[in-house]
N, C-alpha and C positions, 0 to 999 in steps of 0.2 A: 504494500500500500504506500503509495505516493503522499508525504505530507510537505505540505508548506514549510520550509526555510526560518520563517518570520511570522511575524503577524502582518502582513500583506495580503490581503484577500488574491485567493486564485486568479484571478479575473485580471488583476493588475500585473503581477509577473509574470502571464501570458501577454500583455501586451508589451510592457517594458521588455521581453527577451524575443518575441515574435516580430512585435509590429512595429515599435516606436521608429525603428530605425531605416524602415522601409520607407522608399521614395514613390509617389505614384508615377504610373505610366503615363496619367491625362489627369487632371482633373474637368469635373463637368460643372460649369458655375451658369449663373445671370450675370453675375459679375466680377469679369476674367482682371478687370483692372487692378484689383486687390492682388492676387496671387501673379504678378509678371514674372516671378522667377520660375516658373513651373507653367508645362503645358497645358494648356486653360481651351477647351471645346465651350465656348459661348452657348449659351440655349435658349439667350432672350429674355426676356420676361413669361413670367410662369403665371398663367391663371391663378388666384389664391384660390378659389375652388373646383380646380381640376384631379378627377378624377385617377383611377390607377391606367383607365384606359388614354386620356388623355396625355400625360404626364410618359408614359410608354412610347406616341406618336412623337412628342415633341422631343424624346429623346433619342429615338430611331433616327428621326431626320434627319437629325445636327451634328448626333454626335458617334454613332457609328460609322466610322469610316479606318480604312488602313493607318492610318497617320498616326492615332494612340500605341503599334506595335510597331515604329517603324525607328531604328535606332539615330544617333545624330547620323551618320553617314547616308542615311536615307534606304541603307538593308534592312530586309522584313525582319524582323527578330527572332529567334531559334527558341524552341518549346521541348522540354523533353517530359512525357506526361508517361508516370508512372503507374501503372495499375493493370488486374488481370484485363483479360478478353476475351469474348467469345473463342473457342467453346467453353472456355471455364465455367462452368455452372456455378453465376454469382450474380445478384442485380447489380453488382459493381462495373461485373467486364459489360453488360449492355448497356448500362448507363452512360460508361465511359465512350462504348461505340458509337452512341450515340450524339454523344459530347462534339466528338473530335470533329466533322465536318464544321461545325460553326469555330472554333478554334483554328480551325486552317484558315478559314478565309481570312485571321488578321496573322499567324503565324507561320515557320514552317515548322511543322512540325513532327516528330518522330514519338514512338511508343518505344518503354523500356518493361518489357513481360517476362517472367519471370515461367516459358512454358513451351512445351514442346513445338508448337503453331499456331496461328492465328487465322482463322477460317471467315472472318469478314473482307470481300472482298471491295470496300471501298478505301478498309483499311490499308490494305495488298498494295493499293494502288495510285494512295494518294498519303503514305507515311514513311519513315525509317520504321523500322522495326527490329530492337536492339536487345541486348542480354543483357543481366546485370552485371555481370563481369566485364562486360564493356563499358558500361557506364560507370562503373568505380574508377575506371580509367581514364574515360573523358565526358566525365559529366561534367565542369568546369568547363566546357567547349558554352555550353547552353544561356543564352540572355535569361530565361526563363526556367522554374522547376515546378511542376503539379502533381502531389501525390496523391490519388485515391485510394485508402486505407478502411478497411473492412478488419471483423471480427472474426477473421477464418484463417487458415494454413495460407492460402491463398497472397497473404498480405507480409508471410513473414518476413520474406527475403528485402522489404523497405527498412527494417530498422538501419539497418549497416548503412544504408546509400543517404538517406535519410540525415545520417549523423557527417558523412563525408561531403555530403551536396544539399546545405539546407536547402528547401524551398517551402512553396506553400501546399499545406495541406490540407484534404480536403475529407474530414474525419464521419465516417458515414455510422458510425456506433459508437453509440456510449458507452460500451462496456468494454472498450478498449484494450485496457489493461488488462483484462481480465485473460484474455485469449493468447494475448504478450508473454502472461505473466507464465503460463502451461508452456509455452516453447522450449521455455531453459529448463 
């Protein structure tokens, strides 16, 4: 069992060791003039009573575009998205397969599976598709890191890559620990 350090509520030394130090890709404002030192997608003036559908349009418009994933030199920025995939019987690897087409259109992107093969063929077609043994080696290659982490076998092999390549991750059980905790 994982206890707290301090009297620091959880909540806050996940952020102080996760987030604080994180820079955004884009920010999305009304008003970019505040923020000039960081990349600022305008969206105008906002309805004060616009809904989730509107609020959705005016943000589709404006501010999805290539340019939030595109580095100063003006190349698309590298993705390495860790997690199973079909066939793996897991809502994670469909999830994820699902994921990735919308991910490519601002990334390029490659998958790091942890599995004999990978039977999507959009994935076939349109990713890298990497071991984790290769990725312990050249994950540091990557602008980007996205882990989907499930409560199964399935998940083990991200601690190690995990601890040598932070990124973000994208924790789909709460019972986390628990399934962790059985490996050793």
């Amino acid at each position: 069992m994982w206890e707290s350090p301090g009297p620091e509520p959880v909540s806050y030394l996940l952020h102080t060791a996760c987030v604080a130090g994180l820079a955004p890709d884009v920010v999305v404002t009304s008003r970019p003039n505040r923020l000039t030192a960081l990349p600022c997608v305008d969206v105008g003036a906002i309805p004060e009573n616009a809904g989730l559908d509107r609020l959705l349009e005016i943000f589709s418009s404006r501010a999805c575009t290539d340019s939030f994933a595109v580095n100063p030199g003006g190349v698309r920025m590298t993705l390495a998205v860790v997690s199973p995939l079909p066939p793996q019987h897991t809502g994670i690897a469909d999830y994820t397969s699902a994921l990735l087409p919308a991910l490519a259109r601002y990334y390029t992107v490659d998958v790091i599976v942890a599995q004999d093969g990978v039977k999507d063929e959009w994935v076939l077609s349109h990713c890298g598709i990497r071991t984790p043994k290769w990725f312990m080696k050249n994950g540091n290659k990557y602008d980007r890191i996205l882990y989907h982490v499930g409560n199964s076998p399935f998940h083990y092999y991200m601690l190690d890559l995990m601890q040598t390549h932070p990124g973000v991750v994208c924790l789909h059980d709460f019972l986390w620990g628990i399934s962790f905790g059985m490996q050793s």
